[in-house]
N, C-alpha and C positions, 0 to 999 in steps of 0.2 A: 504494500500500500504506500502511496505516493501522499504525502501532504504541502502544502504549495502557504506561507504563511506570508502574507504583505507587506508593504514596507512601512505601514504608517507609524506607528510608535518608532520605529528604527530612527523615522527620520525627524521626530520630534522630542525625543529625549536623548539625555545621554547617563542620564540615570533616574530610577523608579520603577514601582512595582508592575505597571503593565509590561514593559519592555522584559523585565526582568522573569516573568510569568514564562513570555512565548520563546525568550530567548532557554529558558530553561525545557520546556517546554522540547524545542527542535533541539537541543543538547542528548536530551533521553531519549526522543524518537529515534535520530541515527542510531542508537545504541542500542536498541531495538530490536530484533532477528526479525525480519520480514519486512520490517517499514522504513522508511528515508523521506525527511522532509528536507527543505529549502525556504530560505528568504529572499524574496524578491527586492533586494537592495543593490544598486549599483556602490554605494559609498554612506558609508554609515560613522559616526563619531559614540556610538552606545558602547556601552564598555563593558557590555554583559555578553557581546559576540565582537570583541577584538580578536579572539583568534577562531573565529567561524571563517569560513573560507566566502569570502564576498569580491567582486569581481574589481573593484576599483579600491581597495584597503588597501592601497600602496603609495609610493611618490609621485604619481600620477596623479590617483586622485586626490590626492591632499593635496598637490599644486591648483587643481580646477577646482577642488569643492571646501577646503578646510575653511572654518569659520562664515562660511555663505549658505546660511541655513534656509532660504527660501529657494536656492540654487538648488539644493540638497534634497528638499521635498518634490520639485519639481521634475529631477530628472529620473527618483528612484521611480513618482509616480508614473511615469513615461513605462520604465523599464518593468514596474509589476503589470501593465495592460499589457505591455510586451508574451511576459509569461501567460497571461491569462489567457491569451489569441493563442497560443503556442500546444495549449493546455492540456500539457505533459505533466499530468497529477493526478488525484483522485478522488483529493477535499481540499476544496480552499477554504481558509481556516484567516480572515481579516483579524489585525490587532489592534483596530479603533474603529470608526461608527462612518468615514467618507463614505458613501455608497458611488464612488465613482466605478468600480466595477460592475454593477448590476451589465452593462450594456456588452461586458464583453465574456462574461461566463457562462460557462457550458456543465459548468459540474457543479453538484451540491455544495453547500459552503452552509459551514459552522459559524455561529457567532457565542464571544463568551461577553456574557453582561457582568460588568464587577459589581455595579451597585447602581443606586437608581437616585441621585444625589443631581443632578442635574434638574430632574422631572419634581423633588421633594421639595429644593430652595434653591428654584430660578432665578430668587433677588440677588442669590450673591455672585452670578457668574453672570459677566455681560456677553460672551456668545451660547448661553444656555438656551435661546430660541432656534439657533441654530441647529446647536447638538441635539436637543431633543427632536429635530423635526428629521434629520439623519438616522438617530437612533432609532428613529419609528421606524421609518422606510425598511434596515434591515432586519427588525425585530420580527416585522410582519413577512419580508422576504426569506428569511432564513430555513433551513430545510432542519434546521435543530440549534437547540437553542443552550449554552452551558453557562447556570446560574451556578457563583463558586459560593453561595452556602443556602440555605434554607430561606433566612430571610430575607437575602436577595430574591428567592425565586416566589415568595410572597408580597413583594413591593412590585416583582413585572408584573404579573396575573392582576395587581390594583390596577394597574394601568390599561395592560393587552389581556382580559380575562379569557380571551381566546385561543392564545396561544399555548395556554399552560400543555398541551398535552405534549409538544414540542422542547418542552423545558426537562433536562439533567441537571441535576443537582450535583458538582465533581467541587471538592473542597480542596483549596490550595495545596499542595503540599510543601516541606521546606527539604531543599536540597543540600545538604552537607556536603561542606567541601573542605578539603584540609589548606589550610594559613602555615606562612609560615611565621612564627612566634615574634610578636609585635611588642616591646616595651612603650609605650605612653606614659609620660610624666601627669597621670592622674590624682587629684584632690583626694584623702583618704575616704571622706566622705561624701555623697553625692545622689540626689535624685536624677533621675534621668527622662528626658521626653526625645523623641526620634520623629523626626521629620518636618514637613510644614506647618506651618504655626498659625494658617488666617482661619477664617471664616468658622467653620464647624469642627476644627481641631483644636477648639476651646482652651487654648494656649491661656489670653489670657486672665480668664477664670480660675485654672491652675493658679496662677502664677499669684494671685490674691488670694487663693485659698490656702499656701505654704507659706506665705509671705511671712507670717507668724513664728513658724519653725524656722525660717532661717535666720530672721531675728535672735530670737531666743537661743540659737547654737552657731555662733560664727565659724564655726569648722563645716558648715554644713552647707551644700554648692548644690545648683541647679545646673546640668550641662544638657544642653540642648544640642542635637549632633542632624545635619544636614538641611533642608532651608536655607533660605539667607542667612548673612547678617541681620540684627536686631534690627527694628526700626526705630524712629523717631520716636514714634508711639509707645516702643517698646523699653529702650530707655529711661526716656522719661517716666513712666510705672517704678522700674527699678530705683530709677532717683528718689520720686518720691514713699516708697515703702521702705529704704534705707539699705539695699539689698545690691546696688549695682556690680559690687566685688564678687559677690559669689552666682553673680552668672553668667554662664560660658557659651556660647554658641561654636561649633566647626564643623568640620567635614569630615568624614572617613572612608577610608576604604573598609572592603569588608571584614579583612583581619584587624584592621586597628578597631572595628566594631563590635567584633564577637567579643576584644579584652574589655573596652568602653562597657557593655551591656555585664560580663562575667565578674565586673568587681564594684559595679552600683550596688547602694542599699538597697534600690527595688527601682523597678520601669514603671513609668505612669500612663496609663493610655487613658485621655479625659476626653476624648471623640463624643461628639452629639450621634455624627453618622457615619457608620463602617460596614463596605460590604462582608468584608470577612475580617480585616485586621493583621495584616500577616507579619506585621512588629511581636506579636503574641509569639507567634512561633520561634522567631529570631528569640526571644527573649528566653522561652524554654529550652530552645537548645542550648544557650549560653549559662544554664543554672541562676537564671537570672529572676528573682518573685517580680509579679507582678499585682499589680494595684491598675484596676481600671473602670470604667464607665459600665451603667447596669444597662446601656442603652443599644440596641438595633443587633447587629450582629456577632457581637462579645462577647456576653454570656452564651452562646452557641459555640464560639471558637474554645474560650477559655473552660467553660466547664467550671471542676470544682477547683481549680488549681490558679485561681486569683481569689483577691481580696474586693468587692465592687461597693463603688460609691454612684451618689446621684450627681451627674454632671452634671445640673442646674444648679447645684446648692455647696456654697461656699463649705460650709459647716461638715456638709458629709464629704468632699472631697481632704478636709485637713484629718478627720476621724480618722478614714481610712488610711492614708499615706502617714498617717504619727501611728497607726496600731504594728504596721508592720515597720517602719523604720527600725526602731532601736530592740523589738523583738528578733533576735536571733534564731529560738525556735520556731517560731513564724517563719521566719526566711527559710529556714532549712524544711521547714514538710511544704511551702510554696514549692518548693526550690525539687522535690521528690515528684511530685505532683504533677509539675509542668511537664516533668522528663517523662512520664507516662502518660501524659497529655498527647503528647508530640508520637505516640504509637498510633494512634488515630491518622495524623498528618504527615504520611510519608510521602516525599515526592512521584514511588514506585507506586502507591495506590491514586493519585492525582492521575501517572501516567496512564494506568490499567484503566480507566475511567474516562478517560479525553481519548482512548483507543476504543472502547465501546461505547462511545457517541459515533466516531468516526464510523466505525464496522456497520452502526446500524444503515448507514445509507449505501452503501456497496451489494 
C-alpha cells in the first residue's frame, strides 16, 4: 500500500505538533512491511523530516527557497498537484484543510481532524472564516475521517452530525527516540508550561494563579519552553506581581526537552481547549507529574495519572499546582502513573490504527 501525504504543514511550519504527527506518521509507514508513503515536498525547512529524502533539501534549494516562505508554499503546492495527476498511491492522506486538491484526485483521501477550535472560538482567529469554510469542504469530501480522541470526534458530529459514520477515533501516539544526553544549566526548582501562550492556552490565568507561590519561595521559577518571547503584555504582568526574575521563556530541541520536562517539579497544562494534548505524553515519558485543566480532551488523554484543576478559577489552578509541588510522594505515584498511562499511547498502536483506516478503502 502506497500512501501519498501533502505538503501543507511541511510548508508552513518548521516546528509543531501537526507537522510533527505526519512526519512521524511517514517515519513508521516506511518501516512498515508492505506499505511506503511519500511527501509531496519539493523543499521543506520542518525539522521533523530533515533527513527524509525530499527532492530539493540540498544547496540548490536553499539557494532558490531558504527563508522565502510564500516561495516555498507555492512551489511545493505546484509539485503535490504534480503527484496527484501522476497518482502513483493509494490514499492521499492531506496534513491541513487547503482543498486545492479536490480537482485533481482520483483516489480516496483521508482527513485527520485534530480539534475543532476554529469552529468553537472564531473571535480569536482572524482567518477562522476561512479555515472553517475549507474545513467543511473536506470534512464533507472525505472518504474517512481520523478524529485523534473521542472528544474531538464528538465536537465534529456537533457540527457535521452526518458524517459520524465516517469518523475513526486513532489517539496520538508518542514516539520514542533516543537523545543524546543534554546538560542545561537549569533553576533547581521550576514549574513548567510548553508551548504557545495566547488565546485559549490560558497562559495568563496561570501565570496569576502561581503568582503567589513564587512570591512566597524565590527559588521557585516558571520556565516556559517554545513560543515566542514574552510580550509587552506579558512583562509587564510579571513587573507588576513582583515575579519578572523567575521567568524564563526559550526554545529547545527535543533532547534539551525531554531533560527540561525530567527534572520540573511538575508540567502545567491550563488549556481551555485540546484536541488531544500531546505535551501529556511528552511529559509521561519524561517521568515528568502532571497538573492540568478538567476541560475538553485531558481528562480522556491523562486519565488517572494527573492532578486537574478548573481552568476558569484562579483558586483551583494554585490548589492544584501547591498540592503537588512540594509533595514528593505525589510526584512519584504521578510520576508511576503517567508511565503506565503512556501503555495506552504507543506510537505502534497510533500506526496499526491510521493503517486500518487506510485498508478500509482499498
Amino acid at each position: 500500500m502506497k500512501i501519498l501525504f501533502d505538503h501543507q504543514k511541511f510548508s508552513m511550519q518548521r516546528y509543531g505538533g501537526i507537522s510533527r504527527y505526519f512526519a512521524n506518521l511517514n517515519d513508521g509507514l516506511n518501516k512498515y512491511p508492505g506499505n511506503k508513503s511519500f511527501i509531496s515536498a519539493l523543499y521543506s525547512e520542518n525539522e521533523y523530516i530533515k533527513n527524509t529524502p525530499i527532492p530539493l533539501n540540498n544547496s540548490i534549494g536553499r539557494s532558490l527557497f531558504a527563508g522565502h516562505n510564500n516561495r516555498i508554499y507555492r512551489w511545493n503546492r505546484r509539485y503535490s498537484q504534480l503527484c496527484l495527476r501522476l497518482s502513483s498511491f493509494d490514499v492521499f492522506h492531506p496534513t491541513y484543510f487547503d482543498p486545492y486538491f479536490i480537482q485533481h484526485l482520483k483516489k480516496p483521501f483521508v482527513l485527520t481532524v485534530h480539534d475543532m477550535i476554529y469552529e468553537l472560538l472564531p473571535h480569536l482567529f482572524q482567518d477562522a472564516e476561512e479555515i472553517v469554510a475549507r474545513k467543511k469542504i473536506l470534512i464533507k469530501k472525505a472518504d474517512r475521517i481520523i478524529s485523534i480522541s473521542d472528544h474531538t470526534k464528538n465536537e465534529i458530529v456537533k457540527f457535521y452530525p452526518e458524517v459520524e459514520s465516517k469518523i475513526s477515533v486513532v489517539h496520538h501516539g508518542y514516539a520514542f527516540a533516543d537523545h543524546e544526553i543534554i546538560q542545561l544549566d537549569l533553576p533547581d526548582q521550576y514549574i513548567l508550561f510548553i508551548g504557545e501562550r495566547w488565546h485559549y492556552k490560558n497562559f495568563i490565568k496561570l501565570v496569576n494563579a502561581v503568582s503567589g507561590l513564587l512570591v512566597k519561595n524565590r527559588d521557585l521559577n516558571l520556565i516556559c519552553v517554545g513560543g515566542r518571547s514574552f510580550s509587552e503584555v506579558e512583562t509587564s504582568l510579571f513587573q507588576r506581581l513582583g515575579i519578572t526574575s523567575q521567568c524564563h521563556q526559550l526554545n529547545a530541541t527535543d533532547a534539551e526537552l525531554k531533560q527540561i520536562y525530567a527534572q520540573a517539579r511538575l508540567f502545567v497544562f491550563p488549556s481551555l481547549q485540546e484536541g488531544f494534548g500531546l505535551p501529556l505524553l511528552e511529559a509521561f515519558s519524561s517521568n515528568c507529574p502532571v497538573v492540568c485543566s478538567n476541560a475538553t480532551s485531558l481528562p480522556e488523554i491523562a486519565g488517572e495519572a494527573a492532578i486537574y484543576f478548573n481552568p476558569e478559577d484562579d483558586a483551583s489552578i494554585k490548589v492544584a499546582v501547591e498540592k503537588v509541588l512540594y509533595d514528593s510522594s505525589l510526584q512519584q505515584q504521578l510520576r508511576q502513573m503517567g508511565k503506565k498511562r503512556m501503555e495506552l499511547f504507543t506510537f505502534d498502536n497510533c500506526l496499526k490504527g491510521t493503517l486500518e483506516v487506510y485498508r478500509s478503502l482499498l
